[in-house]
Backbone as CSV, one residue per row, in Angstrom:
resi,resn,N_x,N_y,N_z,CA_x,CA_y,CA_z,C_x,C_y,C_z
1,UNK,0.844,-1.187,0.000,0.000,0.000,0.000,0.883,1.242,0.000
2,UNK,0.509,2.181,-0.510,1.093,3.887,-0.494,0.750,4.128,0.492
3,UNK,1.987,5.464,0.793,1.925,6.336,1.906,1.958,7.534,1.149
4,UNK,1.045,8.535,1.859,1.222,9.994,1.407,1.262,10.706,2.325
5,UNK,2.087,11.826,2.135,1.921,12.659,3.278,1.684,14.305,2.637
6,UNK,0.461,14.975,3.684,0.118,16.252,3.100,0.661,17.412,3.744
7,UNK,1.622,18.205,2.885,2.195,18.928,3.590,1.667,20.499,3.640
8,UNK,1.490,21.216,4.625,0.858,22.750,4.028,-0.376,22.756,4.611
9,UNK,-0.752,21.348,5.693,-2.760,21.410,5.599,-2.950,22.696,6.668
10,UNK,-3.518,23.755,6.217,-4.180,24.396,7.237,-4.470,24.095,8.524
11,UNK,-4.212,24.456,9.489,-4.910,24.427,11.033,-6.382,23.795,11.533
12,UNK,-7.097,24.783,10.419,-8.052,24.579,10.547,-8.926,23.693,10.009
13,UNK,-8.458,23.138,8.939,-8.798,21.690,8.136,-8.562,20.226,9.249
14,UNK,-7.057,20.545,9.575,-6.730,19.397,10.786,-7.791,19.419,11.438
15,UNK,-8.066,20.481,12.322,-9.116,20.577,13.283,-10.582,20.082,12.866
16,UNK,-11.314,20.525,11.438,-12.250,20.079,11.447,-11.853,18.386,11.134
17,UNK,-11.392,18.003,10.591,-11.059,16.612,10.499,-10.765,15.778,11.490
18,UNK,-9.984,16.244,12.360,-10.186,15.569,14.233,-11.743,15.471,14.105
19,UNK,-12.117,16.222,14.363,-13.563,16.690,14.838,-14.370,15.234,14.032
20,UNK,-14.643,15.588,12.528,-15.331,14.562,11.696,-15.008,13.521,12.179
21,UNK,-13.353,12.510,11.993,-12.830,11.612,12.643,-13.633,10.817,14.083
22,UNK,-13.446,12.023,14.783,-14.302,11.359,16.431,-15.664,11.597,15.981
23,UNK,-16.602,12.205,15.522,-18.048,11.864,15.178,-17.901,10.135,14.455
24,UNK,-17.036,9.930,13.822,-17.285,8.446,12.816,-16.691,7.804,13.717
25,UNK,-15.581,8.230,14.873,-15.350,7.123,15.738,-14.082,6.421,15.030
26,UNK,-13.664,6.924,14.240,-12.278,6.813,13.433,-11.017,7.583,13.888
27,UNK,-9.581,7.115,13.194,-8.139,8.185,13.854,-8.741,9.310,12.868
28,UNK,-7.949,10.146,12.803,-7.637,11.374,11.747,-7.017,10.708,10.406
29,UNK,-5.802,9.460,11.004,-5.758,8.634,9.233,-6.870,7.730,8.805
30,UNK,-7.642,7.086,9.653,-8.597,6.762,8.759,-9.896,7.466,8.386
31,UNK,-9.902,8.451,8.891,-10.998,9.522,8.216,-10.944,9.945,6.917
32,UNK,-9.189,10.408,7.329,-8.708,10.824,5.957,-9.329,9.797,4.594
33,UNK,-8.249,8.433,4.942,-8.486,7.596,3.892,-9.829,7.333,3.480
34,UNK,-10.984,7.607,4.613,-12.250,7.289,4.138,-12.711,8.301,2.786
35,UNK,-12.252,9.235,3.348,-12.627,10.323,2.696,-11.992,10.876,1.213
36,UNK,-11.002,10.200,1.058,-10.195,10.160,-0.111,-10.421,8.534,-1.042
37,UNK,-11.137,8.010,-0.373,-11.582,6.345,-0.928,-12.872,6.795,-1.866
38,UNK,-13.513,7.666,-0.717,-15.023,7.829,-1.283,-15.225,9.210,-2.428
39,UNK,-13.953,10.018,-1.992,-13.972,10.742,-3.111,-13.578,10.264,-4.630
40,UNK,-12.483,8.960,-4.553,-12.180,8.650,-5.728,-13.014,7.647,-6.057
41,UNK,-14.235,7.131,-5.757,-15.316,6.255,-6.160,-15.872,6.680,-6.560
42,UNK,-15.998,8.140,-6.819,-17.225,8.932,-7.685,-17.129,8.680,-8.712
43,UNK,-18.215,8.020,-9.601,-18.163,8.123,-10.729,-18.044,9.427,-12.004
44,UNK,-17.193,9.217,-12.719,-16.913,9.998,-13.602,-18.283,10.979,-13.931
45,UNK,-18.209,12.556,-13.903,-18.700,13.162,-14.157,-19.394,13.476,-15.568
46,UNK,-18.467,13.182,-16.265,-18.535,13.395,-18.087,-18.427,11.870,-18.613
47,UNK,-19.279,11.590,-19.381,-18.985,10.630,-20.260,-17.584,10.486,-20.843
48,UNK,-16.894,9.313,-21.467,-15.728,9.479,-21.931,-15.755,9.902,-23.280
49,UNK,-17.222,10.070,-24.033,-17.253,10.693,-25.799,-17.048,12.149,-24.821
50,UNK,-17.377,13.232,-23.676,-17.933,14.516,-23.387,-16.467,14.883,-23.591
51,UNK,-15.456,13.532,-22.539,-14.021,14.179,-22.414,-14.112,14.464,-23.636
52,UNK,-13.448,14.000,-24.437,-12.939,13.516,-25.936,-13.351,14.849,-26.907
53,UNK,-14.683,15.439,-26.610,-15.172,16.567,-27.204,-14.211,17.608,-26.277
54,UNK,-14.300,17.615,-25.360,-13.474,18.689,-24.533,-11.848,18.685,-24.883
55,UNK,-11.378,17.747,-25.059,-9.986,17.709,-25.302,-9.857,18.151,-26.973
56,UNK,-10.983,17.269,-27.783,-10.575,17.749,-29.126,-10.860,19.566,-29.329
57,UNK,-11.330,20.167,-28.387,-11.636,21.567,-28.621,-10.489,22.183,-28.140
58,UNK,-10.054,21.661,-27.054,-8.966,22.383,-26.415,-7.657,22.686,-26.634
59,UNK,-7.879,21.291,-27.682,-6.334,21.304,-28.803,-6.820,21.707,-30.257
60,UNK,-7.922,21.950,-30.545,-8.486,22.196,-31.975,-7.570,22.742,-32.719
61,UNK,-6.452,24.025,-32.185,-6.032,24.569,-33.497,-4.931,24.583,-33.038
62,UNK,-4.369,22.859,-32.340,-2.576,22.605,-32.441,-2.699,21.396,-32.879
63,UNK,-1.509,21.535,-33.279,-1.099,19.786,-33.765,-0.694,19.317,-32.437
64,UNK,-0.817,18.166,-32.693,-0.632,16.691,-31.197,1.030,17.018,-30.820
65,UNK,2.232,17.100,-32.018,3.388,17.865,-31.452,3.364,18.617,-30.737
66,UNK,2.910,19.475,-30.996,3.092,21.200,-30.605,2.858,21.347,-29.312
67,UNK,1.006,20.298,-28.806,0.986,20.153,-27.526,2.004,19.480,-26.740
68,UNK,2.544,18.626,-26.803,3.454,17.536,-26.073,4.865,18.839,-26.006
69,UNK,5.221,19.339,-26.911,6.200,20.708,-26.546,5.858,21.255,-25.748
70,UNK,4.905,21.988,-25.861,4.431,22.698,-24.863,4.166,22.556,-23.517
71,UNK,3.953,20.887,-23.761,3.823,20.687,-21.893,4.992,20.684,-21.510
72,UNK,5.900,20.294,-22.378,7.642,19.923,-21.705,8.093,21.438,-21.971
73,UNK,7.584,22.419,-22.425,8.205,23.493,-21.935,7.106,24.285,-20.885
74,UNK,6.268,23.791,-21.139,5.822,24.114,-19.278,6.008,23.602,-18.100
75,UNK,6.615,22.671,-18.110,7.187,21.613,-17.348,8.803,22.318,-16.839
76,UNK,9.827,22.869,-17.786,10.756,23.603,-18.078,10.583,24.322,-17.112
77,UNK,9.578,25.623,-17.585,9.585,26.771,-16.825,9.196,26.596,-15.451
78,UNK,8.326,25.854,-15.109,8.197,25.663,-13.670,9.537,24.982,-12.577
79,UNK,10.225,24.166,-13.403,11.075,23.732,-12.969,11.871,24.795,-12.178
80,UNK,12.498,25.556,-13.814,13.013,26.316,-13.318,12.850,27.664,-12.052
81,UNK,11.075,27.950,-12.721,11.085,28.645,-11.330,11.095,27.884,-9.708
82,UNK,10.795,26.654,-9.449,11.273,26.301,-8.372,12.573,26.072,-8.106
83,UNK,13.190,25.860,-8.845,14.849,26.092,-8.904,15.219,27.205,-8.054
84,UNK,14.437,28.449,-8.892,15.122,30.091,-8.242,14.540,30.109,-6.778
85,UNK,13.118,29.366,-6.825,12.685,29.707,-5.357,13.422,28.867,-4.620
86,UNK,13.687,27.790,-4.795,14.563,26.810,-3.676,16.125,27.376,-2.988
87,UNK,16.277,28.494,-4.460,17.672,29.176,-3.951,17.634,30.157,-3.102
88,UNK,16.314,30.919,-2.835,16.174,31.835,-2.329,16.049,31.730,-0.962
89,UNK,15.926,30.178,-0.511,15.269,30.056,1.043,16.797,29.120,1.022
């Protein structure tokens, strides 16, 4: 099984999640996991033809190259800006 760990959670998220946790009578990790089990059981919102319309619009006026560049140079630039931020701290 995976382990994840969430880093950054608000105060106040912990807190309501204790809280939920002891109403279900669960830790805080298995609340969590309940709650991340049952969120990913939702069934798909969009049909898979709705995706397929959504993606073919979204790329309508690139070629299938051009996108795959583009992610690896958006991929690039972020890099790099966490690069500069990692130097800064």
């Amino acid at each position: 099984m995976a382990a994840l760990t969430i880093r950054n959670l608000p105060d106040d998220v912990r807190d309501r999640l204790r809280v939920r946790a002891a109403q279900h009578g669960r830790s805080i990790e298995a609340e969590a996991r309940a709650i991340l089990t049952e969120a990913c059981a939702e069934p798909a919102k969009m049909s898979l033809a709705e995706v397929q319309q959504w993606v073919d619009r979204l790329y309508a006026n690139k070629k299938p190259k051009r996108v795959v560049e583009d992610l690896i140079a958006e991929r690039r630039r972020e890099a790099r800006s966490d690069e500069r931020e990692s130097r800064r701290t």
